[in-house]
C-alpha atoms as a printed R data frame, in Angstrom:
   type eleno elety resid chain resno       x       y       z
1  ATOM     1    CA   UNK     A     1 -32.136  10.523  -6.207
2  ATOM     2    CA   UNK     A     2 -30.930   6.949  -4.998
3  ATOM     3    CA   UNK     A     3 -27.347   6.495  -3.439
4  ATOM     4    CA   UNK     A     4 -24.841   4.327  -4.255
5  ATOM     5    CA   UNK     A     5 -24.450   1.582  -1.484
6  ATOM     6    CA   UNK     A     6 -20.469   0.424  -1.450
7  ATOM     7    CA   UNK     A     7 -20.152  -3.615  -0.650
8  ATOM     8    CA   UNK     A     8 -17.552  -5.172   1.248
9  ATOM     9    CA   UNK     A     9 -15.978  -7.199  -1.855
10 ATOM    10    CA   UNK     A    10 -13.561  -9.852  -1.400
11 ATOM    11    CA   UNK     A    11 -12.780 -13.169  -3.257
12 ATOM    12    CA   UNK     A    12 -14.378 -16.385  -3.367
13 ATOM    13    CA   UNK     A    13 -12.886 -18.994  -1.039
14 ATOM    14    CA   UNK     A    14 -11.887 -21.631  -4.026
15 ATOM    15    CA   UNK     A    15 -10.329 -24.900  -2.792
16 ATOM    16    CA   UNK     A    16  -6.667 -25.586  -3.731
17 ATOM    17    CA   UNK     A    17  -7.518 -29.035  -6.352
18 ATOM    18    CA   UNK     A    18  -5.683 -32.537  -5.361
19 ATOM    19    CA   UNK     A    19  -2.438 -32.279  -7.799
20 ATOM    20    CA   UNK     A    20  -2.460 -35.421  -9.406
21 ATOM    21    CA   UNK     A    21   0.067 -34.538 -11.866
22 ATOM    22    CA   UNK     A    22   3.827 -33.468 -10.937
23 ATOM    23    CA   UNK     A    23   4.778 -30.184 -12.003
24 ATOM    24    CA   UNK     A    24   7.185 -30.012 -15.775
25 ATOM    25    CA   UNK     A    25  10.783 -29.392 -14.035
26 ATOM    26    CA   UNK     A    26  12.477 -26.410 -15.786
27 ATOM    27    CA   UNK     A    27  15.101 -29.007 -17.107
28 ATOM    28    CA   UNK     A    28  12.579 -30.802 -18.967
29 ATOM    29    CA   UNK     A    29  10.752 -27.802 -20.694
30 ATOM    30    CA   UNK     A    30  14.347 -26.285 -21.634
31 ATOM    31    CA   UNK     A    31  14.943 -29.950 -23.311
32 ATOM    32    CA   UNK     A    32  11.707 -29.959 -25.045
33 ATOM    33    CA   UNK     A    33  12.223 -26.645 -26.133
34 ATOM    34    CA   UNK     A    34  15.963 -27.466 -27.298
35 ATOM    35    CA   UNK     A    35  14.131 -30.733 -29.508
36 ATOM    36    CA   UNK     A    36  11.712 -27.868 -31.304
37 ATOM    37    CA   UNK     A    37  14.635 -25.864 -32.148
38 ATOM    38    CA   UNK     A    38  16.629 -28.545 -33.374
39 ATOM    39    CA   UNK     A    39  13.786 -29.148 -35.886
40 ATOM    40    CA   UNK     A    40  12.109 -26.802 -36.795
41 ATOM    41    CA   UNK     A    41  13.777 -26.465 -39.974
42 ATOM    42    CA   UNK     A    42  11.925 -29.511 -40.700
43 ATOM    43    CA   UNK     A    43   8.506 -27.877 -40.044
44 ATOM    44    CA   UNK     A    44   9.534 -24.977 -42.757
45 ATOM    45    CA   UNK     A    45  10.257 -27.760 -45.455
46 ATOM    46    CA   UNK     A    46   6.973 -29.170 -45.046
47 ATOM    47    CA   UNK     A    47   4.331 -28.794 -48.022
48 ATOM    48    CA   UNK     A    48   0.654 -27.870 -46.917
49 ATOM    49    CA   UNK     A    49  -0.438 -31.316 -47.334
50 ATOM    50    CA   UNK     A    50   2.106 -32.931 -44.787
51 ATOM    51    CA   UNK     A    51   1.594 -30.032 -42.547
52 ATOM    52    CA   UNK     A    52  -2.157 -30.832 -42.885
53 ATOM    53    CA   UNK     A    53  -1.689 -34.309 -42.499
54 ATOM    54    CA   UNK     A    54   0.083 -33.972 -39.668
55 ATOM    55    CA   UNK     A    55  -2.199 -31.453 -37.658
56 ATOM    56    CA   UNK     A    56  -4.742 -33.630 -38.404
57 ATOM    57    CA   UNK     A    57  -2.814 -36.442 -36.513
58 ATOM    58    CA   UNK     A    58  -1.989 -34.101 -33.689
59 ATOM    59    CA   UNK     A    59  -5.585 -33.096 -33.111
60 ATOM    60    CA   UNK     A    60  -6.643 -36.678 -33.325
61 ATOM    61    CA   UNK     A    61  -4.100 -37.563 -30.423
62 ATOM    62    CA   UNK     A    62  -5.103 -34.444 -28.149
63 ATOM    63    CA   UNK     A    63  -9.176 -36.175 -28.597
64 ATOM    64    CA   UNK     A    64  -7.486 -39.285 -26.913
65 ATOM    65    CA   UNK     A    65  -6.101 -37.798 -23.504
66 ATOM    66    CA   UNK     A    66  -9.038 -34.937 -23.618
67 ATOM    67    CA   UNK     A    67 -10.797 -36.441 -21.391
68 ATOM    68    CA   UNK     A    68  -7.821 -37.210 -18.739
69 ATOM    69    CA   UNK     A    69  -6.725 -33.588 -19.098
70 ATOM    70    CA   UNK     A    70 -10.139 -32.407 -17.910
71 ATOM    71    CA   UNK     A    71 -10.266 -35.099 -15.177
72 ATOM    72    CA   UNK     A    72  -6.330 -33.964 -14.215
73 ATOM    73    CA   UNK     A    73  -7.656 -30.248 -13.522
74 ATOM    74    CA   UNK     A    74 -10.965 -30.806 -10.953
């Protein structure tokens, strides 16, 4: 019968990235939040096409700053 052999375990040492990008300030998420609420009535009178039209427009614009997102977090 083999024994079980317990290992030190720890974490690994991860370096803290360069923060290129200041931190959203409470103030501005509570306005941005305040802007959805205002409308959102506006999202419920939508029909599926505009909706579709403009998550479609939405995606397209996340494609175009993909790329400095993932150079933001390394």
């Amino acid at each position: 019968m083999t024994q079980a052999v317990a290992h030190k375990q720890g974490s690994a040492a991860i370096p803290e990235p360069e923060h290129r990008i200041e931190p959203t300030s409470q103030s501005k998420l509570d306005e941005a939040l305040a802007i959805l609420e205002d409308h959102k009535n506006e999202w419920v009178a939508l029909d599926i096409d505009e909706r579709i039209e403009l998550l479609e427009h939405l995606r397209e614009r996340t494609v175009d700053v993909a790329e400095r997102w993932v150079a933001a977090s390394v």
